[in-house]
C-alpha positions as CSV (number, residue, x, y, z in Angstrom):
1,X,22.6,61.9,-7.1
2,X,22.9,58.1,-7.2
3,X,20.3,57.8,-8.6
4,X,21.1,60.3,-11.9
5,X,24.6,58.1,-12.1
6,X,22.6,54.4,-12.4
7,X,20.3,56.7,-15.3
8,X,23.0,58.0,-17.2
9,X,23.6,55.2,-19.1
10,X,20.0,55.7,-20.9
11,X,21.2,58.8,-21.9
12,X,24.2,57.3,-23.6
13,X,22.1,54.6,-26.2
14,X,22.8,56.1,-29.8
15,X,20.5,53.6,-31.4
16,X,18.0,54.5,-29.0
17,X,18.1,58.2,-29.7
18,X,18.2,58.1,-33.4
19,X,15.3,55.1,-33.9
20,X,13.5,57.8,-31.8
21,X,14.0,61.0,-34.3
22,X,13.0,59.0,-37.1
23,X,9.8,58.0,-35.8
24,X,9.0,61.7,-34.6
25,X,9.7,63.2,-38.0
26,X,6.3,61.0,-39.1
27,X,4.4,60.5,-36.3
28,X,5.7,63.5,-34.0
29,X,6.6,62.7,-30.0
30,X,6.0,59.5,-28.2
31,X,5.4,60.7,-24.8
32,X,2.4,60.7,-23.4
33,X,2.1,64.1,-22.0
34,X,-0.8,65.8,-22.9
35,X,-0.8,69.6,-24.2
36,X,-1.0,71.3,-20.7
37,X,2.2,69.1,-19.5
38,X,4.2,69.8,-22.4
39,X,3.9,73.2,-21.9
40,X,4.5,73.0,-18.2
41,X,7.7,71.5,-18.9
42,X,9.1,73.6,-22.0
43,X,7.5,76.4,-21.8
44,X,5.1,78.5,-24.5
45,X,7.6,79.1,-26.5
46,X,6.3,81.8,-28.8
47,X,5.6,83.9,-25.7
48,X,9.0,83.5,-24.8
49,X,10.6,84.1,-28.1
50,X,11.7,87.2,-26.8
51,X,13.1,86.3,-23.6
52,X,16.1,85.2,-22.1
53,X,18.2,82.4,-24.1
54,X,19.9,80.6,-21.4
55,X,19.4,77.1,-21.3
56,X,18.5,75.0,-17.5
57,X,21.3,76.6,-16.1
58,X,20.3,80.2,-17.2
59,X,18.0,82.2,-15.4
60,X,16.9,84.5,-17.6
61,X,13.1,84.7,-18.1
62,X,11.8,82.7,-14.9
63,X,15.5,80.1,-16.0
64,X,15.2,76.4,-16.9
65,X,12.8,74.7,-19.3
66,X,10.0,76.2,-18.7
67,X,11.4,79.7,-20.3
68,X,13.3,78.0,-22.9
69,X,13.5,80.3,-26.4
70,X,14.4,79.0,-29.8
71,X,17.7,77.2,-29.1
72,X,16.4,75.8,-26.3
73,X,13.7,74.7,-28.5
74,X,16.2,73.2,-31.3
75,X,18.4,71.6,-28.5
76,X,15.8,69.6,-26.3
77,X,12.5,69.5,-28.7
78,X,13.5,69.8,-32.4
79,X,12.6,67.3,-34.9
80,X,14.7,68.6,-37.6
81,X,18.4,69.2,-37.4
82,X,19.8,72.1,-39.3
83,X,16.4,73.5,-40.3
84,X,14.4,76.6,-39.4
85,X,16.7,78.7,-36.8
86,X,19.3,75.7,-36.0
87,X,21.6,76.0,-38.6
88,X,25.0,74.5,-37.3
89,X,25.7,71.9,-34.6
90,X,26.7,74.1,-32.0
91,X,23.4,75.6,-31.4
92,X,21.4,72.4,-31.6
93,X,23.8,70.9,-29.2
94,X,25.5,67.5,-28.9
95,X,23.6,65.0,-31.7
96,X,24.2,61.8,-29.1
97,X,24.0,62.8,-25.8
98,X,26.7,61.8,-23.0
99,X,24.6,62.8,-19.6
100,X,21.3,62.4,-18.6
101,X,20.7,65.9,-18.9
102,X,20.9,66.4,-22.3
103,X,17.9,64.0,-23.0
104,X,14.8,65.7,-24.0
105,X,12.4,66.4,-21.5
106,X,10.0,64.0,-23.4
107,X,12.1,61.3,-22.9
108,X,13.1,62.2,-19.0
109,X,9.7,61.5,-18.2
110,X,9.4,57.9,-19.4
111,X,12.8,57.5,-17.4
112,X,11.4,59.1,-14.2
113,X,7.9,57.6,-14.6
114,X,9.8,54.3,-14.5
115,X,11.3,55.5,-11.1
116,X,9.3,54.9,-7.4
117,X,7.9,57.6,-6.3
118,X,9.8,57.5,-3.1
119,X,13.2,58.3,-4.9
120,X,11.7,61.0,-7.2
121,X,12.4,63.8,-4.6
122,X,15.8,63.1,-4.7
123,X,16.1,63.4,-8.4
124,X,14.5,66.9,-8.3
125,X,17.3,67.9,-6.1
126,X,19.9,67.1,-8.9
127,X,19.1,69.9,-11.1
128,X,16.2,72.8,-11.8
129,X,15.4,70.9,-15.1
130,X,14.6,67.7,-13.4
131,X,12.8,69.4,-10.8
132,X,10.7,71.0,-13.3
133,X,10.3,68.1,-15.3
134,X,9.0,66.3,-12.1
135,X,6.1,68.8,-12.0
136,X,4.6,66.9,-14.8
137,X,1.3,65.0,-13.9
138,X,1.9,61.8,-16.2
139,X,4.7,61.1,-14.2
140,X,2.5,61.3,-10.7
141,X,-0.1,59.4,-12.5
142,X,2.3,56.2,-13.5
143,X,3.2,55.9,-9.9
144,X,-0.5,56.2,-8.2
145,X,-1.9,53.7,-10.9
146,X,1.3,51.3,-10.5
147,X,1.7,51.4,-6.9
148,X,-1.5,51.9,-5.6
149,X,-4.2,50.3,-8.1
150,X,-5.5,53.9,-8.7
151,X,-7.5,53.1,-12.2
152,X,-9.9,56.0,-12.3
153,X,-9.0,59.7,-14.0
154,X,-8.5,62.3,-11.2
155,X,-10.1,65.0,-13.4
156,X,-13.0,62.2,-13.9
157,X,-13.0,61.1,-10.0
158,X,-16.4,62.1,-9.2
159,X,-18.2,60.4,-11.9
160,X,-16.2,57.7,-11.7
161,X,-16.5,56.8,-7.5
162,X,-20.2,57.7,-7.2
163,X,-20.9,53.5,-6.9
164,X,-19.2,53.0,-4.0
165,X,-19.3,57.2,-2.2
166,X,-23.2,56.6,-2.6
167,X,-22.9,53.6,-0.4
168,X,-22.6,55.9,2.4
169,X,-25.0,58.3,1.8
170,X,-27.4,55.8,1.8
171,X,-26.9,54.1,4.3
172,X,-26.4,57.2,6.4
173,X,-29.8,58.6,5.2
174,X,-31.5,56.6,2.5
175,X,-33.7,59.3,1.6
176,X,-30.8,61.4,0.3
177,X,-30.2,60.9,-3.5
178,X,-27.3,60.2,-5.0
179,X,-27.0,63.3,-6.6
180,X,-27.0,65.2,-3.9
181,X,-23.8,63.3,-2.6
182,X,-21.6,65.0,-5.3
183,X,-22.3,68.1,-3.2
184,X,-20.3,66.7,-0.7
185,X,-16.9,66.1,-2.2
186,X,-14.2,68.5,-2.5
187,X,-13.6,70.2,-5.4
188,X,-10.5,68.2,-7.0
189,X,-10.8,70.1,-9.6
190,X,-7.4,71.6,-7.9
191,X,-5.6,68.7,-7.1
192,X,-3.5,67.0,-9.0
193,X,-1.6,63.3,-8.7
194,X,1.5,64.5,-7.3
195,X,-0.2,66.1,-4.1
196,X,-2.2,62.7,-3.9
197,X,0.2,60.5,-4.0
198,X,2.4,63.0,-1.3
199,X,-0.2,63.7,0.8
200,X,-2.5,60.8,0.7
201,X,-1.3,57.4,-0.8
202,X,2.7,57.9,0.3
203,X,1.8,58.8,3.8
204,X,-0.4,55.9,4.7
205,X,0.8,53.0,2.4
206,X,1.7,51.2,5.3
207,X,-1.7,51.0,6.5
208,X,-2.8,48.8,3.5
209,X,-4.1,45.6,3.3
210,X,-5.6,42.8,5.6
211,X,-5.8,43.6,9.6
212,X,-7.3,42.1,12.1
213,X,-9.0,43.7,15.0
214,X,-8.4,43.4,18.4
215,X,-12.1,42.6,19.5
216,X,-11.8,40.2,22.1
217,X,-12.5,36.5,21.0
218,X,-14.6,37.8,17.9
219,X,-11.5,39.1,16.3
220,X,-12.6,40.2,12.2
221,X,-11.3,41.1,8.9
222,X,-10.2,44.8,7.9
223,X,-9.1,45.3,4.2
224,X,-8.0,48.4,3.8
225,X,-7.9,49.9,0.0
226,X,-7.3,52.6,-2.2
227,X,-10.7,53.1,-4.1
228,X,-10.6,56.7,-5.9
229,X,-9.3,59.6,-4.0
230,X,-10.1,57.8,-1.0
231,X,-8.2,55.3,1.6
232,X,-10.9,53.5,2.8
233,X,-11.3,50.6,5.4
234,X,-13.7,47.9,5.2
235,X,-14.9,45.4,7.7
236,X,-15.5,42.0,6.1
237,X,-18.3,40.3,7.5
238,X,-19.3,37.1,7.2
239,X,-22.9,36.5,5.0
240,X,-26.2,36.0,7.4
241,X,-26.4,32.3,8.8
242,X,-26.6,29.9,7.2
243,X,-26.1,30.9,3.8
244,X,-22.0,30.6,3.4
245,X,-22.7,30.6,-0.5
246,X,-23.7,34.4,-0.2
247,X,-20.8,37.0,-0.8
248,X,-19.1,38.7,2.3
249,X,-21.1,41.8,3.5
250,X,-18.9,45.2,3.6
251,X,-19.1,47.9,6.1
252,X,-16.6,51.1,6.0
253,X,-15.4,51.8,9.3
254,X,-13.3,55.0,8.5
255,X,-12.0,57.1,5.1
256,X,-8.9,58.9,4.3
257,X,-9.4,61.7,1.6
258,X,-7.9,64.8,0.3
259,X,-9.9,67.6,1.7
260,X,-7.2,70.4,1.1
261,X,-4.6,70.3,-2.1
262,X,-2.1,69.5,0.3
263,X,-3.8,67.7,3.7
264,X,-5.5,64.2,4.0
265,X,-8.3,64.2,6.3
266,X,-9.5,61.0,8.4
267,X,-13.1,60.2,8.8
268,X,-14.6,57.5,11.2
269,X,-17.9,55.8,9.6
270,X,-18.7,54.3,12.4
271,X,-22.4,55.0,13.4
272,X,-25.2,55.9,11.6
273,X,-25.0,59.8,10.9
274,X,-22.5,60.5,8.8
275,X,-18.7,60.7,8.2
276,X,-17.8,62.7,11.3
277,X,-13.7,63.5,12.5
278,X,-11.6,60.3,13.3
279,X,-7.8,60.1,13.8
280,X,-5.4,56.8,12.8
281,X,-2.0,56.2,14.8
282,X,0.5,54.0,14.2
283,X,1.3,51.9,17.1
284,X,4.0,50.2,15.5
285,X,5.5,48.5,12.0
286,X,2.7,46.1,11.6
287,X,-0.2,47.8,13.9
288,X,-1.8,50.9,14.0
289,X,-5.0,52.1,15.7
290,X,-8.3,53.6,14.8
291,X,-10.1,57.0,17.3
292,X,-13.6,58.5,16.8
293,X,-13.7,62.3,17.8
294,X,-17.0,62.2,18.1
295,X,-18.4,59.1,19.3
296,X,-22.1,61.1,19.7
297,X,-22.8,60.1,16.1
298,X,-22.4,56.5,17.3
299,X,-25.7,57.0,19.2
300,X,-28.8,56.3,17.7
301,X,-32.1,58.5,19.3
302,X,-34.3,55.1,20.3
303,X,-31.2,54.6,22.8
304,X,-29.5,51.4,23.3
305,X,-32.6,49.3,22.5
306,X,-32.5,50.5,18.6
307,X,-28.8,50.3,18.6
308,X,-29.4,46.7,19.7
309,X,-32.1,46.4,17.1
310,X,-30.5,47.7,13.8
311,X,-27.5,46.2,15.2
312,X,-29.2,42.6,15.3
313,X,-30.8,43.0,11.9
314,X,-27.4,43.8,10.1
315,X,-25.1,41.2,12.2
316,X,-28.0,38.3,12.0
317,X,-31.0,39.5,9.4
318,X,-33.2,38.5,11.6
319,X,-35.4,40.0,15.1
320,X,-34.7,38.7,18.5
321,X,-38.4,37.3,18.2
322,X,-37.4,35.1,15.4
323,X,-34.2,33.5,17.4
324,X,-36.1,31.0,19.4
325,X,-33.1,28.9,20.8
326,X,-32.5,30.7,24.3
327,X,-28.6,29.8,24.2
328,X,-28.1,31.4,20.9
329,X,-29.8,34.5,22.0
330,X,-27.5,34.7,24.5
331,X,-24.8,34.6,22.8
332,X,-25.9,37.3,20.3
333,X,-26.9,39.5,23.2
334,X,-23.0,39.0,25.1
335,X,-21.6,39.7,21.3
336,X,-23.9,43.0,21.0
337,X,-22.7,44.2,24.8
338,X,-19.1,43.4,24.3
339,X,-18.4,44.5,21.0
340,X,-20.3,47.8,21.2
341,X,-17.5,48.5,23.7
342,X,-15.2,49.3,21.0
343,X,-16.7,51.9,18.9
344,X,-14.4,54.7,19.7
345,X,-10.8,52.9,19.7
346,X,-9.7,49.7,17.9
347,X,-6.4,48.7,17.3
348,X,-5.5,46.5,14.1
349,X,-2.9,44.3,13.3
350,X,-1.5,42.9,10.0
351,X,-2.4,39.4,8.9
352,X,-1.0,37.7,5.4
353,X,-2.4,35.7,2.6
354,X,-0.8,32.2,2.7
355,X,1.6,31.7,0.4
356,X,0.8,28.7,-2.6
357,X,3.4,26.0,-3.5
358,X,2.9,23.3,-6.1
359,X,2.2,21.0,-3.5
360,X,-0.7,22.2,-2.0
361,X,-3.9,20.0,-1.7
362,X,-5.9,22.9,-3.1
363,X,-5.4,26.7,-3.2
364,X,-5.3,28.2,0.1
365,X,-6.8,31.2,1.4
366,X,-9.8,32.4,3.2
367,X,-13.3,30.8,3.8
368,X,-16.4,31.3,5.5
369,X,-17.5,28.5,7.6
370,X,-20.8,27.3,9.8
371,X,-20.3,27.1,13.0
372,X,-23.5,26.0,14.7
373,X,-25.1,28.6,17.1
374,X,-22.3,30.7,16.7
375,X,-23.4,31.7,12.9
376,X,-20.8,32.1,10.3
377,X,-17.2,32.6,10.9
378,X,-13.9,33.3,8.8
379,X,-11.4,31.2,8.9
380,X,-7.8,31.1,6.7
381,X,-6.6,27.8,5.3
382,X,-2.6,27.7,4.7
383,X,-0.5,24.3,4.0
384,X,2.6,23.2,5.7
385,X,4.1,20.3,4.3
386,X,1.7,17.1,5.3
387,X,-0.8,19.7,7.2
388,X,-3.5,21.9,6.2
389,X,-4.6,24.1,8.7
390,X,-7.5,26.1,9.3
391,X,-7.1,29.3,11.9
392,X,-9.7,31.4,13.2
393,X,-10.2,35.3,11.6
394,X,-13.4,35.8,13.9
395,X,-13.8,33.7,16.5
396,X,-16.5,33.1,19.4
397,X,-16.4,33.1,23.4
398,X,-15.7,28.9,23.1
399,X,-12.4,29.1,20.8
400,X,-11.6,32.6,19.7
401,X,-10.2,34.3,17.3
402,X,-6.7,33.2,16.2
403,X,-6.5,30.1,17.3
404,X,-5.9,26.5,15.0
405,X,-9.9,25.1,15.0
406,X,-8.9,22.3,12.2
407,X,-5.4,20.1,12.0
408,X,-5.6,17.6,9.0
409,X,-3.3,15.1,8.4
410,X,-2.6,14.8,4.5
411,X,-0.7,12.0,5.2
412,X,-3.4,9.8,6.4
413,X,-6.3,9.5,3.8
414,X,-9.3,8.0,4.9
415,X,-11.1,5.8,2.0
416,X,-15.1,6.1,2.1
417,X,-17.2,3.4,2.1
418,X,-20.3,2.8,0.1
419,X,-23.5,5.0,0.2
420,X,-25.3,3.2,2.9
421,X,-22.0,3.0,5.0
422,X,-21.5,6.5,4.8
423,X,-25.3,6.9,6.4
424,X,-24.3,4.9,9.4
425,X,-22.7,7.5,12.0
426,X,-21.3,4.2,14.1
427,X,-19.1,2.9,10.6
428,X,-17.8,6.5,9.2
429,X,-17.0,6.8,13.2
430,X,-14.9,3.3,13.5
431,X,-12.9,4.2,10.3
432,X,-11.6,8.0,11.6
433,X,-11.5,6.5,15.7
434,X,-9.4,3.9,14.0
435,X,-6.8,6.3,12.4
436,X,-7.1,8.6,15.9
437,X,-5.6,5.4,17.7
438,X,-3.1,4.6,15.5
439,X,-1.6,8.7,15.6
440,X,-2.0,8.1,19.3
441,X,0.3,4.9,19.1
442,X,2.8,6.9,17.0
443,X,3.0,9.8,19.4
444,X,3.2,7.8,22.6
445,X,5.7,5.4,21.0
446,X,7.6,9.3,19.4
447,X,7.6,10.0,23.7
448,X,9.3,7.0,24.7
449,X,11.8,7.4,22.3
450,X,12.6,11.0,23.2
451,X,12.5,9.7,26.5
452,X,15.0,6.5,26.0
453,X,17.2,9.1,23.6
454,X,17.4,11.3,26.5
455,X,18.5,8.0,28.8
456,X,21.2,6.8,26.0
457,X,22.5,10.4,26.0
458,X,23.4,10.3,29.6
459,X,24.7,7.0,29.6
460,X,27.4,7.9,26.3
461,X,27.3,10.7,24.0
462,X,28.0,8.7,20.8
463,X,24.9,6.0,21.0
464,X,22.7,8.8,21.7
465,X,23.9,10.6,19.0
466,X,23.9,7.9,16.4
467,X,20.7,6.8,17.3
468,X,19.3,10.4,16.6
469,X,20.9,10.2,13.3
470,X,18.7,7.2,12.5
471,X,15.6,8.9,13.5
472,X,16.0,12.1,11.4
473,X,17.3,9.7,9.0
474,X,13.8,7.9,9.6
475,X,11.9,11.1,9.2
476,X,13.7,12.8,6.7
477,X,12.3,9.3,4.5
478,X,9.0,9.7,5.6
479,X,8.8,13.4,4.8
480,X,10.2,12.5,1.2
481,X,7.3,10.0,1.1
482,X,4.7,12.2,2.0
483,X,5.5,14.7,0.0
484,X,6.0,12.9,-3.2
485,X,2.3,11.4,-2.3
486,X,1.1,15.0,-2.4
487,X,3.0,16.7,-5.4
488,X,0.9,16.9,-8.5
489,X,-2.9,16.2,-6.8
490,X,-3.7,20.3,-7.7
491,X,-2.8,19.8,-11.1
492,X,-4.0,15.7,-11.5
493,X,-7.4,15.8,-9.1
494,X,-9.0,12.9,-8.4
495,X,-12.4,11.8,-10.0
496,X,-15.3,12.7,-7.7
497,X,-16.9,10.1,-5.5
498,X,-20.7,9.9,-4.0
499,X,-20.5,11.6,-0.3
500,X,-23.6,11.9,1.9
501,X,-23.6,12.7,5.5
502,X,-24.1,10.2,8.1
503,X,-27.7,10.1,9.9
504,X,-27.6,12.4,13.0
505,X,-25.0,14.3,11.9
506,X,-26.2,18.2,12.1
507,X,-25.2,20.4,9.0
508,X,-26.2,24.0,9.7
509,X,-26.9,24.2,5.7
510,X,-28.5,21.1,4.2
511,X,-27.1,22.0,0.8
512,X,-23.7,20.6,0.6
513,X,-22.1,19.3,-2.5
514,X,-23.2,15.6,-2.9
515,X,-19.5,14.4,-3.9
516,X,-16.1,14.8,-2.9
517,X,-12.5,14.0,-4.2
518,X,-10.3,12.9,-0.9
519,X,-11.2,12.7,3.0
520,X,-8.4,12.8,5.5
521,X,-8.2,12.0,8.8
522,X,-8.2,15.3,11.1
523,X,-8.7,17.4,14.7
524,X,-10.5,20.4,15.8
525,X,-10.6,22.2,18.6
526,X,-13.4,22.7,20.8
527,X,-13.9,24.3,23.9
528,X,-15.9,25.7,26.9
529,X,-17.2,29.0,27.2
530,X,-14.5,31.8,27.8
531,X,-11.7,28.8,25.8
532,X,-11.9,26.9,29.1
533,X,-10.7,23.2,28.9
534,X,-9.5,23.6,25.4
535,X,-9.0,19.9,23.3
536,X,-8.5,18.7,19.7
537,X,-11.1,15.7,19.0
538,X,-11.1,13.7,15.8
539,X,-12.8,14.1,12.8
540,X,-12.8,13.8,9.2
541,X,-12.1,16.5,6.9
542,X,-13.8,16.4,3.2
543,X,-12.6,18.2,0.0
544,X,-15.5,18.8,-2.3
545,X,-13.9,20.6,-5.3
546,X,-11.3,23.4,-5.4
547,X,-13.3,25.9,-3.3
548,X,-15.3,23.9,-1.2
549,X,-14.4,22.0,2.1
550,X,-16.1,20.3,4.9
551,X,-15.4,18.7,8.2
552,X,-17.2,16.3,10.4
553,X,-17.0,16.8,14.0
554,X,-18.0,13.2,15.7
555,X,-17.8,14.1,19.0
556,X,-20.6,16.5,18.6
557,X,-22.2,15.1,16.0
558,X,-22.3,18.1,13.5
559,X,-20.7,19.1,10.5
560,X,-18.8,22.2,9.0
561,X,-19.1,23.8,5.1
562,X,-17.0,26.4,4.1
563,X,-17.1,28.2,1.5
564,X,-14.0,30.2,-0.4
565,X,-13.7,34.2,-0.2
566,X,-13.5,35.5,-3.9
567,X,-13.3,39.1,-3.2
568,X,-10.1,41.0,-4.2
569,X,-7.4,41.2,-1.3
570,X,-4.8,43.3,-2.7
571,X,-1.3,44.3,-0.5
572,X,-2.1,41.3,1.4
573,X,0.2,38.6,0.3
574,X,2.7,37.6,2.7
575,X,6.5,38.3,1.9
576,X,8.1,34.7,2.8
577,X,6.6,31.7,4.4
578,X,9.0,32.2,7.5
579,X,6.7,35.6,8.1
580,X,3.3,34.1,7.5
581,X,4.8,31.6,9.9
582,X,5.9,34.0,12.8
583,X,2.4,36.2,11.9
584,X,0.6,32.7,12.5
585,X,2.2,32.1,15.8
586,X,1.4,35.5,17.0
587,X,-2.3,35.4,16.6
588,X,-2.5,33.0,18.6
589,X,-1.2,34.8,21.3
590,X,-3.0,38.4,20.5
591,X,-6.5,36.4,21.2
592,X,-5.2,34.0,23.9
């Protein structure tokens, strides 16, 4: 009922309602109801000629619009006042309408297709009229397309989602055509938008967007989108070692789809036989949870050997035979075992997009990065004041998912020397060791002060109190410094400069961009197996060009390229900073 009183106003534009008779008289209605929906809504009205004349509030004839008979007609369709059966105003009714009711139904459904669909059952409790008029499909249509992304035509869904439904039957059973998949679909012939977006999108709209799973220390990425009739969930992995050029591979690990008019069915993909019965909970607001009914068609006939196998040639690309390094096929064997553990529950939860200010060094986002034996791994970059920051999406048994694996210090660029400077690993290492020492002053000398503040507190309230005015005074300065140092470098880049890596310096991919625009000082984490003795060592962190980074890790002697995401993330922006903030803080502690 609210709602109808905020709407009533609409009803009461003059201007509005007479621009809008003028231009039917030459170009007939506006809406953008088809044939089949206008006469859903007022009824065929020669059949009905002969039947009950009561208006919405009548009965007679099945009551409402949909039975209306020639006043009807003249009071909520006419084009021509006064003509042809309405000759005087009282049966045409009132020429400028007062209440939302006496709109004509045409225009009611611009107003309620305006509406979210979450409030539209509550409008079709005001009256029978709106009710009818919220049977109409354009309305249903404007909300799944608006709210949801759903582009395609439901009548036109199967032609229109064979690209990405044949995916699965292929790699099911790549000897079924695609042709035969259409066999396979329900007939939505049936359906229409209101029943999918009740039964389908409304139900599990909380479900979309970017997850992570809880796998251990691999952790990953789950997108999950609306693509068709289906809700579908993809696992984003990262392209085969060492080619972080290559676009993200996709694997769907479970479907939602309307089986029934009226029921959404959930499918587990997991496996290599099929869609077979699945079930999704929600744990809570920002987690939910994934079951396999029939984790059989996870098992393939060769046994855990050709598991292993096809397993290893989608993960990798490559055989066991052709990893010679013994450590790395360790690793890939430990990730097989441990990972294979969780093919009939997993349990997801939410991760956001970093939010982009005008400050930021470049955009941030997501990028896939080389990681040495480990292969390939995702990793989200996000700016916070003078830090960029780069956390782990998947992770490894050394530092696992969720965790901070780069710390760069904006605030502290680090100016390149020539060519044949750059190629000595002992000079490129005196410059960053040199910035290192001079953070380590500033934090020890930061200590010392927090310790003598604490000292000057006890011995009077007042100097300890001033004197902690003067430092925030201090940093407040510095901050202001910093920050006007960083403002306008995304819209005023720097001109490139020659970069080459230093002589025994490992890259995992040899082609790396050949110049850069800034270097800054920097950490990352490294670790023992199982994130045993856990420490940030210095290093220097490149920016190629806007989606291309790198970082030099001296203490091992290798370096790190990543490469930005470009795939479409939609639902996955974060609200605020404060909650990408508090979501950063908890992954740390889901894979700790």
């Amino acid at each position: 009922m609210a709602v109808c009183a905020r709407l009533c106003g609409v009803g009461q534009s003059r201007r509005c309602r007479r621009r809008q008779r003028n231009s039917q008289q030459d170009q007939g209605s506006d809406s953008d109801m088809d044939e089949e929906e206008e006469e859903r809504i007022v009824g065929q009205r020669k059949g009905d000629a002969g039947g009950g004349s009561g208006g919405p509030e009548h009965g007679g004839g099945g009551g409402g619009v949909a039975t209306a008979g020639p006043s009807d007609a003249c009071e909520y369709g006419s084009r021509h006042v006064n003509r042809g059966g309405c000759p005087d105003r009282a049966a045409t009714g009132p020429l400028h309408p007062q209440l939302l009711t006496e709109l004509p139904p045409e225009l009611l459904v611009e107003i309620f297709s305006l509406l979210p669909g979450t409030v539209l059952p509550n409008v079709a409790l005001v009256c029978k009229k709106f009710r009818q008029i919220l049977n109409t499909e354009t309305i249903w249509r404007r909300r799944c397309m608006e709210e949801f992304g759903m582009k395609e035509d439901l009548r036109k869904m199967e032609a229109g989602g064979v690209s990405s439904q044949d995916l699965y039957v292929k790699r099911v059973n790549p000897r079924v055509k695609s042709g035969r998949f259409m066999k396979l679909l329900p007939d939505y012939e049936h359906m229409d938008y209101r029943d999918v977006y009740t039964h389908l999108l409304h139900p599990y709209r909380h479900i979309l967007g970017l997850w992570q799973p809880d796998i251990g220390p691999y952790g990953g990425l789950l997108n999950v989108v609306v693509d068709g009739l289906f809700i579908i969930g993809w696992m984003y992995l990262p392209p085969h070692d060492p080619r972080v050029e290559d676009p993200m591979r996709r694997r769907p690990l479970f479907r939602i789809h309307m089986w029934e008019s009226k029921k959404a069915t959930v499918e587990c993909m997991y496996g290599h036989k099929g869609p077979h019965k699945g079930d999704i909970q929600t744990v809570k607001k920002n987690e939910f949870s994934t079951k396999c009914n029939q984790t059989d068609h996870h098992r393939m006939p060769g046994g855990r050997q050709e598991e292993f196998r096809t397993w290893l040639e989608e993960e990798w690309g490559r055989t066991l035979e052709e990893i010679f390094h013994e450590h790395m096929q360790e690793l890939i064997l430990m990730k097989f075992i441990y990972t294979s553990q969780y093919d009939n529950c997993l349990t997801y939860r939410r991760i956001y997009l970093p939010p982009a200010m005008p400050s930021d060094l470049l955009q941030p986002g997501l990028f896939k990065g080389t990681y040495g034996s480990h292969g390939l791994e995702i990793v989200m970059l996000s700016f916070h004041g003078t830090s960029a920051r780069a956390t782990k999406l998947t992770g490894d048994p050394n530092v696992p998912a969720g965790q901070l694996t780069l710390d760069v210090d904006l605030s502290r660029p680090v100016v390149l020397p020539d060519l044949e400077q750059q190629r000595n690993i002992e000079e490129l290492s005196r410059l960053v060791l040199g910035v290192h020492e001079e953070v380590q002053r500033e934090v020890q000398q930061q200590a010392n002060g927090a310790s003598t503040s604490v000292r000057h507190a006890a011995e009077g309230a007042s100097g300890g109190a001033r004197g902690a005015e003067e430092m925030e005074a201090d940093s407040g300065a510095c901050a202001d410094s910093c920050q006007s140092g960083l403002s306008g470098r995304r819209t005023n880049p720097p001109e490139a400069q020659p970069f080459v890596l230093p002589l025994g310096v490992m890259a995992r991919n040899e082609v790396y961009p050949r110049t850069c625009r800034k270097c800054f000082y920097g950490t990352g984490l490294i670790a023992g197996h199982g994130f045993t003795s856990p420490e940030r060592t210095p290093g220097l962190f490149v920016l190629f060009d806007e989606d291309h980074f790198g970082f030099i890790w001296l203490e091992l002697k290798s370096f790190s390229l990543y490469s930005r995401l470009t795939d479409h993330l939609p639902h996955a922006h974060a609200p605020n900073m404060e909650r990408f903030e508090a979501m950063l803080c908890n992954m740390q502690s889901w894979t700790s």
